[in-house]
TINU-315434 format. One record per residue (C-alpha): residue number from 0; x, y, z negated; residue in three letters. Coordinates in steps of 0.2 Angstrom, whole numbers. Layout:
N
   pos      px      py      pz   code
   NUM       X       Y       Z    ala
...
//
This chain:
437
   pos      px      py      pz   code
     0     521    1191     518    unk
     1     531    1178     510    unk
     2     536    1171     526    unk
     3     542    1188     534    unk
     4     551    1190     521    unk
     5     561    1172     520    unk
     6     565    1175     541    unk
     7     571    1194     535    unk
     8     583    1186     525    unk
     9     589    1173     536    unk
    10     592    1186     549    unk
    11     603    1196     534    unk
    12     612    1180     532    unk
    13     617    1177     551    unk
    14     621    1196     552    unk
    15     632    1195     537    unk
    16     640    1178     544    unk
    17     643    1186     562    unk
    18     653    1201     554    unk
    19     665    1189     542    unk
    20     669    1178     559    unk
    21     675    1195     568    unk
    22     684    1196     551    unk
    23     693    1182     552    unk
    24     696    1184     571    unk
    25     705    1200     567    unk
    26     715    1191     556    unk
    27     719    1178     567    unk
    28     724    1190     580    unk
    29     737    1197     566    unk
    30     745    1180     566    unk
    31     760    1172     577    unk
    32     752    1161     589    unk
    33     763    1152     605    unk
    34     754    1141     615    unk
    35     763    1125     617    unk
    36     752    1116     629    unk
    37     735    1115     636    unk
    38     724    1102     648    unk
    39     723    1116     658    unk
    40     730    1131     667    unk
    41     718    1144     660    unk
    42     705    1143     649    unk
    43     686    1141     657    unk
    44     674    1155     653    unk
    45     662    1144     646    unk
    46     674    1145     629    unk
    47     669    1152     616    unk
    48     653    1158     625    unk
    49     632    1154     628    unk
    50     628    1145     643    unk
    51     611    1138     642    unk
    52     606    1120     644    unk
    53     622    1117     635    unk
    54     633    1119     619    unk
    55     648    1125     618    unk
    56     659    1120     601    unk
    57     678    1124     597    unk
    58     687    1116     581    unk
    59     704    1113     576    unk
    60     714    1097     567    unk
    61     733    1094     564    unk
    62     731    1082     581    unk
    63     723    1080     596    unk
    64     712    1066     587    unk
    65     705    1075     574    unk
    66     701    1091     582    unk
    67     693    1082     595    unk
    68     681    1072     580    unk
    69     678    1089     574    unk
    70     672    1096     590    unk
    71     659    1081     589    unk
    72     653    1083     573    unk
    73     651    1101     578    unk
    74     641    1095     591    unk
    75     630    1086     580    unk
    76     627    1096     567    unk
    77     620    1108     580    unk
    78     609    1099     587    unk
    79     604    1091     569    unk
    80     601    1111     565    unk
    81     590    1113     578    unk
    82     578    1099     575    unk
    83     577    1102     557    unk
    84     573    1121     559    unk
    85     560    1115     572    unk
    86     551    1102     562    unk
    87     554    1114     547    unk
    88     546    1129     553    unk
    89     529    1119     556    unk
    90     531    1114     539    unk
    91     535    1129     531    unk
    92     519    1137     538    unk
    93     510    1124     532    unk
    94     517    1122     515    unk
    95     517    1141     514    unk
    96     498    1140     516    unk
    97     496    1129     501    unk
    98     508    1133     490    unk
    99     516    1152     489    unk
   100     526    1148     475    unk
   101     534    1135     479    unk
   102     538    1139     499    unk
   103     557    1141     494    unk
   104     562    1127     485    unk
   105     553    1115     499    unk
   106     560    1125     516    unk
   107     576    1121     504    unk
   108     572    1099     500    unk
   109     565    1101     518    unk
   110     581    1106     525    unk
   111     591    1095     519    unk
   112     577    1081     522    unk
   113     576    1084     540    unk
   114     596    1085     542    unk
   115     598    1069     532    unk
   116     582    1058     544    unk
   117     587    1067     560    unk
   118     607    1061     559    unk
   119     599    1043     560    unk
   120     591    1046     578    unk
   121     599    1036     591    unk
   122     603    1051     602    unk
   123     613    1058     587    unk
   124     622    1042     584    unk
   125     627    1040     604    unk
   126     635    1056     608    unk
   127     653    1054     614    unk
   128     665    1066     624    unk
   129     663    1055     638    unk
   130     644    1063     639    unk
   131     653    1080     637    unk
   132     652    1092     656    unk
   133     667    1099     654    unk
   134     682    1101     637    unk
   135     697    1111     636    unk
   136     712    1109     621    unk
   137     725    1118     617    unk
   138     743    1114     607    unk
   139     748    1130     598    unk
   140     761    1136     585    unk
   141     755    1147     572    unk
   142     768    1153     561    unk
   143     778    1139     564    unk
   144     764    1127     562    unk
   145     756    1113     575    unk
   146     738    1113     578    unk
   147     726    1110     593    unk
   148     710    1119     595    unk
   149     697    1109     607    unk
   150     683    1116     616    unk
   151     669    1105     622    unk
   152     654    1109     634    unk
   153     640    1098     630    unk
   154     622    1096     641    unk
   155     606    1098     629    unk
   156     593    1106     634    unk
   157     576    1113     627    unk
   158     567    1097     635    unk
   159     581    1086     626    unk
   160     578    1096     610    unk
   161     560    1093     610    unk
   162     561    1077     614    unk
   163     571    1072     599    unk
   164     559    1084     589    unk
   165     547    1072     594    unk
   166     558    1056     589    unk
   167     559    1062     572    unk
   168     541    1066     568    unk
   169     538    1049     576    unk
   170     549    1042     566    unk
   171     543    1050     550    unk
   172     525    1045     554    unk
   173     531    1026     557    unk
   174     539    1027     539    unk
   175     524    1033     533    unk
   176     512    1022     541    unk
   177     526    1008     532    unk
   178     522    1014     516    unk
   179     504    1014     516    unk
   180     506     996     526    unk
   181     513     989     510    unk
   182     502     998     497    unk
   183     487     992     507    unk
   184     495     974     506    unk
   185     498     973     487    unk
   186     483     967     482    unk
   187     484     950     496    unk
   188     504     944     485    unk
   189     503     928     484    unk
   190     524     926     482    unk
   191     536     933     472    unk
   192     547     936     486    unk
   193     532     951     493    unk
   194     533     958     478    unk
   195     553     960     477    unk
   196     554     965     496    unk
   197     541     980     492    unk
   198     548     986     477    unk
   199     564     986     488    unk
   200     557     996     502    unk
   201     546    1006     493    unk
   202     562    1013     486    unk
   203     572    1017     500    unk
   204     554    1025     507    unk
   205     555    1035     492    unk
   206     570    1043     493    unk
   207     565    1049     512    unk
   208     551    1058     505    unk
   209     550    1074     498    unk
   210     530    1080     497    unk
   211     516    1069     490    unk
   212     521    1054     498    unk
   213     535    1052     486    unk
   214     525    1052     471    unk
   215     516    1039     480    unk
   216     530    1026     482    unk
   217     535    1028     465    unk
   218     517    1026     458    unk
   219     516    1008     467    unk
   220     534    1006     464    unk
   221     529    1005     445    unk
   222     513     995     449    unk
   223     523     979     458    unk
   224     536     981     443    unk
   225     523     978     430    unk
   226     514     967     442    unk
   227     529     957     442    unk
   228     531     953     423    unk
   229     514     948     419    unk
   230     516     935     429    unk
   231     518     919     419    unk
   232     521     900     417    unk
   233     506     891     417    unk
   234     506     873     411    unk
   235     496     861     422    unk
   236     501     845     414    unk
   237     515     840     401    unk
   238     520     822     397    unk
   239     535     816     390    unk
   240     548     814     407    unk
   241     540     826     417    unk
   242     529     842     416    unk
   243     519     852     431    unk
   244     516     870     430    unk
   245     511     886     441    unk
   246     515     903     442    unk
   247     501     914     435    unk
   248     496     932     439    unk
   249     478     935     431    unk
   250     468     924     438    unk
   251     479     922     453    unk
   252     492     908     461    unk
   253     508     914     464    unk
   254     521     905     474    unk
   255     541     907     474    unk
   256     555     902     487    unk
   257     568     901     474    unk
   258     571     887     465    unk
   259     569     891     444    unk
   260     584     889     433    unk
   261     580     874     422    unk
   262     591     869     407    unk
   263     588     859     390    unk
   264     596     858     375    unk
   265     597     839     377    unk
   266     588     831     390    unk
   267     597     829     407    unk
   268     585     838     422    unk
   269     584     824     439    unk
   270     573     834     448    unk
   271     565     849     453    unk
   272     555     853     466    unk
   273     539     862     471    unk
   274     522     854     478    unk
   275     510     864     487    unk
   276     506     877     471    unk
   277     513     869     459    unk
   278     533     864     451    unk
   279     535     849     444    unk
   280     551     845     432    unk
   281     556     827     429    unk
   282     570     823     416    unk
   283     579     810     406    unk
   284     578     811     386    unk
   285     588     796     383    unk
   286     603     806     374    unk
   287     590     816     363    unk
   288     587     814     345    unk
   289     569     814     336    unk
   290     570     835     334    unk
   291     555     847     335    unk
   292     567     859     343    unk
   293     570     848     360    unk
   294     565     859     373    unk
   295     564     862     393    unk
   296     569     881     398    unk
   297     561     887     413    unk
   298     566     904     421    unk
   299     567     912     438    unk
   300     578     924     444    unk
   301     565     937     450    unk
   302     561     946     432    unk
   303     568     942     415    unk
   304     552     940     407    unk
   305     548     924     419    unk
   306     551     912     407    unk
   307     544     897     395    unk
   308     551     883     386    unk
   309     543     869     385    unk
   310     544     859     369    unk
   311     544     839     369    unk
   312     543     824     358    unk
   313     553     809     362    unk
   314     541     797     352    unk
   315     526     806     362    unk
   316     524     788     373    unk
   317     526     778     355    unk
   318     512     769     348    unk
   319     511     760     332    unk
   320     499     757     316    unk
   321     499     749     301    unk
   322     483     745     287    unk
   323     487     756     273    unk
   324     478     750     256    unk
   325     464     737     256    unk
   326     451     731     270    unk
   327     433     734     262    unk
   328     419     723     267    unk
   329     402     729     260    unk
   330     385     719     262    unk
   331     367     724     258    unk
   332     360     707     255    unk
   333     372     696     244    unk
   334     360     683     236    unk
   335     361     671     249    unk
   336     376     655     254    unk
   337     378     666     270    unk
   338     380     687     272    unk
   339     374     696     288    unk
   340     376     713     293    unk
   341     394     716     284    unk
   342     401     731     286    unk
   343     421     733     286    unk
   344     432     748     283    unk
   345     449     748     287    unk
   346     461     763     285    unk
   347     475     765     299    unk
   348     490     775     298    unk
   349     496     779     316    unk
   350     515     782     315    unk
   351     516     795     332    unk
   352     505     806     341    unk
   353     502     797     356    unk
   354     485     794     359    unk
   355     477     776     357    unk
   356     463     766     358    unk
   357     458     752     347    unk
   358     449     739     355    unk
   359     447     722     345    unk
   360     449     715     326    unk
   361     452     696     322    unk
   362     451     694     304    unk
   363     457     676     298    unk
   364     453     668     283    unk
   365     459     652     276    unk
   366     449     636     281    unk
   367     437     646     291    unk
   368     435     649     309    unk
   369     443     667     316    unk
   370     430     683     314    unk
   371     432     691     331    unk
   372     427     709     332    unk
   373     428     716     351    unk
   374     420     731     361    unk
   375     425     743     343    unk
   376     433     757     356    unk
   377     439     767     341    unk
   378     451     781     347    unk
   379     467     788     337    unk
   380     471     803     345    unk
   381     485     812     334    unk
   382     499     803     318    unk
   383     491     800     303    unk
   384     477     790     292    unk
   385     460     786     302    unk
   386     446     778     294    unk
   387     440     764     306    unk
   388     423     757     300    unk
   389     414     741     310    unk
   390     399     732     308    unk
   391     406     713     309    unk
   392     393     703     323    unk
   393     390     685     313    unk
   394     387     680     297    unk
   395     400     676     283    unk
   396     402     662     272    unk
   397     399     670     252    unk
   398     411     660     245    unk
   399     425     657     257    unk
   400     425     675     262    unk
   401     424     681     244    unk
   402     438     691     237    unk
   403     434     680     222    unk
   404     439     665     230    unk
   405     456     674     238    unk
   406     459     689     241    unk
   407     470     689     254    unk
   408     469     687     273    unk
   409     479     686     289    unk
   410     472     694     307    unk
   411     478     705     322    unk
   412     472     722     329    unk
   413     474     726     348    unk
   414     474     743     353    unk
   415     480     752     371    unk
   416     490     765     372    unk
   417     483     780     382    unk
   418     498     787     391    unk
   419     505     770     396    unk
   420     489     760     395    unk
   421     499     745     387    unk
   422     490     733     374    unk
   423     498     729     361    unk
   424     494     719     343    unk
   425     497     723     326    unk
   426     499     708     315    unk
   427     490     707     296    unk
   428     500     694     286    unk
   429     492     693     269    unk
   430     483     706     269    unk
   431     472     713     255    unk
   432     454     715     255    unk
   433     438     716     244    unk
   434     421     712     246    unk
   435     408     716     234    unk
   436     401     698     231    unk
//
């Protein structure tokens, strides 16, 4: 009933626009026209009438030149009309069968859909007045004022028609087929770039819908958006110079093609560059001062939210230790000329972060042959105070060793840097100690 009634009143509307051109012919009778000139001696019969396989157009223009693009974009529009009305009377049935209520406002969006989709079909886009059969112009005067009228004959026939029907719902097919394509496809990114390039096409896909599919594109459209700014910089490994990192989504490796910004409020960048998954950033921190602020900035130009900064400590290679407060040696057994089993406590302050290992003691005292402790493997791992406790391998002289006698010693500690792996020596001079015999 509904679709009776819609077809009713297009017929109203034809009717109605039929009556107003005889209008408006009568009115132009009224008026003074003169023909001035005319490609021909008398006009053919086809103007201004049916001939089937064909279509017949007229327009005007202030020249030649534009009433003869007129004419051809009356020609187009014609045959646009014709495929959408096709394609859309398939569609109004269908949508009519669904959805009553909402026939008219779609057979209207389909409309203007299937005008918009069909102007891009190459048949549209290639018609020219040298395809035209046959033309006729005219160069009048009405009421003292030039215009030309031209008439054009153009081949299209029913066959032509449906083809190009069948064009467009090929081609609305392929677009459809696109979309689900990249929607299947999503889960597989591996690169920012996919990710970009769908979101890009999903949009222009979306704006060619008009039923279910359009909700569609925008659903995924907002999925790939969010998808793109969880995605985050994931450290692999920082050291003072250089630092690796990764592009994170979930549990997943994401690669770029573009190169990521990188600045620094101090340190000059030498290098960036990518390797297999991951970036690696190598600058220079010569002209930076010791400053918990010192930073590398990472971003990339895909999403806003892509970005870390890596903080750095200039003194993060440093090593160095001093004994702070006594060394305290402690024996069991004390009542005899020589102790065994000593044990020694010594409490080093590590000036920097950087790791370190120390790895042999050589305590001196005076007239007595060096105490040489080696193997200890005692780690530092952060600045600070560290309690280093060893047993001392040989036996000590009670009253030489005795912080009675003198309670000062001299000595060294060796100890390898972890970063670097250098050894190097700290130096006791006159260093206290107590013993407690």
């Amino acid at each position: 009933m509904l679709m009776s009634q819609y077809y009713k009143f297009n017929k109203m509307k034809k009717i109605l626009f039929f009556l107003l051109t005889i209008s408006f012919c009568n009115i132009g009778i009224s008026q003074k026209i003169k023909v001035l000139e005319k490609s021909a001696r008398k006009a053919p019969e086809w103007v201004n009438g049916i001939v089937k396989d064909y279509i017949i157009v007229s327009a005007s223009g202030e020249t030649a030149e534009s009433a003869q693009a007129n004419a051809l974009l009356k020609i187009k529009e014609r045959i646009i009309s014709s495929i959408a009305e096709n394609v859309q009377t398939r569609s109004e049935y269908y949508r009519g069968e669904k959805n009553v209520n909402g026939v008219s406002n779609f057979i209207e969006n389909y409309e203007t859909f299937t005008t918009t989709k069909a102007a891009d079909i190459g048949f549209i886009k290639g018609i020219s007045l040298n395809k035209a059969e046959e033309y006729y112009w005219e160069k009048v005067s009405e009421d003292g004022k030039i215009k030309f009228y031209y008439h054009i004959k153009y081949p299209f026939s029913e066959m032509q028609l449906a083809k190009l029907v069948l064009d467009f719902e090929m081609a609305d097919k392929q677009i459809t087929e696109e979309m689900n394509s990249i929607i299947d496809s999503i889960p597989y990114i591996h690169r920012i770039e996919q990710i970009t390039e769908y979101i890009r096409i999903l949009q222009n896909l979306s704006r060619a819908f008009i039923d279910a599919r359009k909700q569609k594109a925008e659903a995924n459209i907002i999925k790939l958006n969010e998808m793109l700014r969880s995605i985050v910089i994931s450290p692999v490994e920082e050291k003072l110079g250089e630092l690796r990192f990764t592009l994170k989504y979930q549990d997943k490796t994401i690669t770029s093609a573009a190169m990521p910004k990188v600045t620094s409020n101090c340190a000059k960048v030498t290098d960036i560059k990518s390797e297999e998954e991951q970036w690696i950033i190598r600058y220079n921190y010569s002209g930076c001062y010791d400053d918990p602020s010192n930073n590398i900035l990472v971003s990339f130009p895909a999403s806003s939210s892509l970005k870390r900064n890596f903080y750095f400590d200039i003194n993060a290679n440093k090593a160095e230790i001093i004994v702070k407060e006594d060394i305290i040696f402690t024996a069991s057994q004390t009542s005899s000329d020589k102790i065994n089993d000593v044990q020694a406590s010594i409490t080093i302050y590590s000036k920097y972060n950087s790791p370190l290992t120390i790895e042999k003691i050589t305590l001196n005292w005076d007239n007595y042959p060096p105490v040489v402790i080696e193997g200890i493997h005692f780690n530092v791992d952060k600045k600070g105070e560290h309690n280093l406790t060893f047993i001392i391998p040989q036996p000590l002289d009670k009253n030489i060793c005795s912080s009675n006698t003198k309670n000062i010693l001299s000595g060294s500690i060796q100890f390898r840097t972890v970063v670097t792996g250098e050894l190097l020596t700290y130096k006791m001079y006159n260093q206290r100690f107590k013993t407690n015999w």
